[in-house]
N, C-alpha and C positions, 0 to 999 in steps of 0.2 A: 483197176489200178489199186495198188495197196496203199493204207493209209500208215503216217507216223502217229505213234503212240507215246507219249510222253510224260512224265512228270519230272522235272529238276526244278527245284529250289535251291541256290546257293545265294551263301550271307557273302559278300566281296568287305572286305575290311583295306585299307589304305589311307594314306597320310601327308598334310603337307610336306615339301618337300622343306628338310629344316627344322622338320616336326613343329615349327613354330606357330604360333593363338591366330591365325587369321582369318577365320572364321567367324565371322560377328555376326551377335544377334540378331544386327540391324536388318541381318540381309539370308542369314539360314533358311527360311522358312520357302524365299523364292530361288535360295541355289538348291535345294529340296524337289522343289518342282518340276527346275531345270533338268535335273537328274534324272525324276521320274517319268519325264517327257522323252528323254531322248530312250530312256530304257523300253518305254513305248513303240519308238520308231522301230524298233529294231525286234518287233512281234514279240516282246516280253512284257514282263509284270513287273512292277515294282510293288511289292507287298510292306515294305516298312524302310524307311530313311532316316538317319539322325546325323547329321553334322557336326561334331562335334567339333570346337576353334581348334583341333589339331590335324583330325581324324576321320573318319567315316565309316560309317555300317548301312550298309543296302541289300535287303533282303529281296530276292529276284528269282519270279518262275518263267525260269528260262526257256525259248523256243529253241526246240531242236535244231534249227537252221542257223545258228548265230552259236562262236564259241565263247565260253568265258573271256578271254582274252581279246577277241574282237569286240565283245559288249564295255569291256575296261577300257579298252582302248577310244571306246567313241566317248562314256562315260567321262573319263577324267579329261580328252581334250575338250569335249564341248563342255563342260562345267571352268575348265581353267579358261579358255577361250572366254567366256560369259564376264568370268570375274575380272580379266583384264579388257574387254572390251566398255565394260559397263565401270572403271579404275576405282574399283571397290574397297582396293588395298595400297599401298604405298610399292614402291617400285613392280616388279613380274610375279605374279601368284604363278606357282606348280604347283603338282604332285610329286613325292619320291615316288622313283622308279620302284616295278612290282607291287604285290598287293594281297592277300590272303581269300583263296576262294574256299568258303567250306560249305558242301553238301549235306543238306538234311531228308529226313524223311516227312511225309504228309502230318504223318501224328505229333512231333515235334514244333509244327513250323506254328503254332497258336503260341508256343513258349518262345521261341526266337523273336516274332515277333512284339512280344514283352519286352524282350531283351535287350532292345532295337531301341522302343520307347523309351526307355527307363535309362539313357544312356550317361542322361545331364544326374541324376541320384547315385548310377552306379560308380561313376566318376569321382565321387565325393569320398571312396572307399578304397578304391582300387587304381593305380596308374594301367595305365594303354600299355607299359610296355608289360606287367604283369598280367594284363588282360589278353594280349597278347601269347603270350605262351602259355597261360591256361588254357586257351583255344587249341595250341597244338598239340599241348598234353593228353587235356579231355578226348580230342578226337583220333588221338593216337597217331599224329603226323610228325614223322621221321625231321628232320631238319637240322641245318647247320648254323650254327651264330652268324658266322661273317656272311652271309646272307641275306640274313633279318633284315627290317630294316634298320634305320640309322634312327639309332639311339640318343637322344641329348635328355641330360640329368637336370631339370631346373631348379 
């Protein structure tokens, strides 16, 4: 019988829904977990996580039997599931709808994974929504505005 052979690492980027700070400190480090556990169930890796109170970066060597979209999908409801079972936040935590999947190579993935880390300094310089399309620029991803997500100026 033949074997799969694989390497995918993709960074999934996505956002409160609201884009609004709900994210606390208090609690980042075990919806981090959360995350990394269910990216587990599902024969993947979770190689780097940062929560940011808006936003999120999960770096993930994905199994070939599970699509981006199915790993997103279980991702952001068991992590929204967690935060409103556990009433972490003041009325319903989501996600906005969609989410940014980008593909890297093996040699790259020591720098993304910096990337990842470093998300609470990088922030200090740059907004998410500029962060945001520097990613689609750099990586040369075609895209339409009204699409994006939803934008709020604070």
């Amino acid at each position: 019988m033949a074997n799969t052979y694989s390497q995918l690492y993709i960074q999934f980027v996505f956002s409160v829904k609201g884009r609004e700070n709900l994210i606390q400190e208090s609690f980042r480090d075990e919806l981090e977990k959360i995350m990394c556990s269910i990216v587990s169930s599902s024969k993947s890796k979770a190689l780097a996580v940062y929560c940011n109170p808006d936003h999120t970066h999960i770096l993930v060597s994905l199994h070939p039997s599970i699509s981006p979209s199915k790993l997103m999908e279980q991702v952001k409801s068991g992590s929204s599931n967690w935060i409103n079972k556990k009433k972490l936040v003041l009325g319903k935590f989501a996600w906005q709808d969609g989410y940014g999947a980008f593909s890297y190579t093996k040699n790259v993935i020591d720098h993304v994974i910096k990337y990842i880390f470093e998300q609470r300094e990088h922030h200090k310089k740059q907004t998410f929504r500029d962060e945001y399309l520097d990613l689609l620029k750099t990586l040369d991803i075609s895209h339409e505005k009204r699409y994006l997500f939803e934008w709020y100026d604070k």
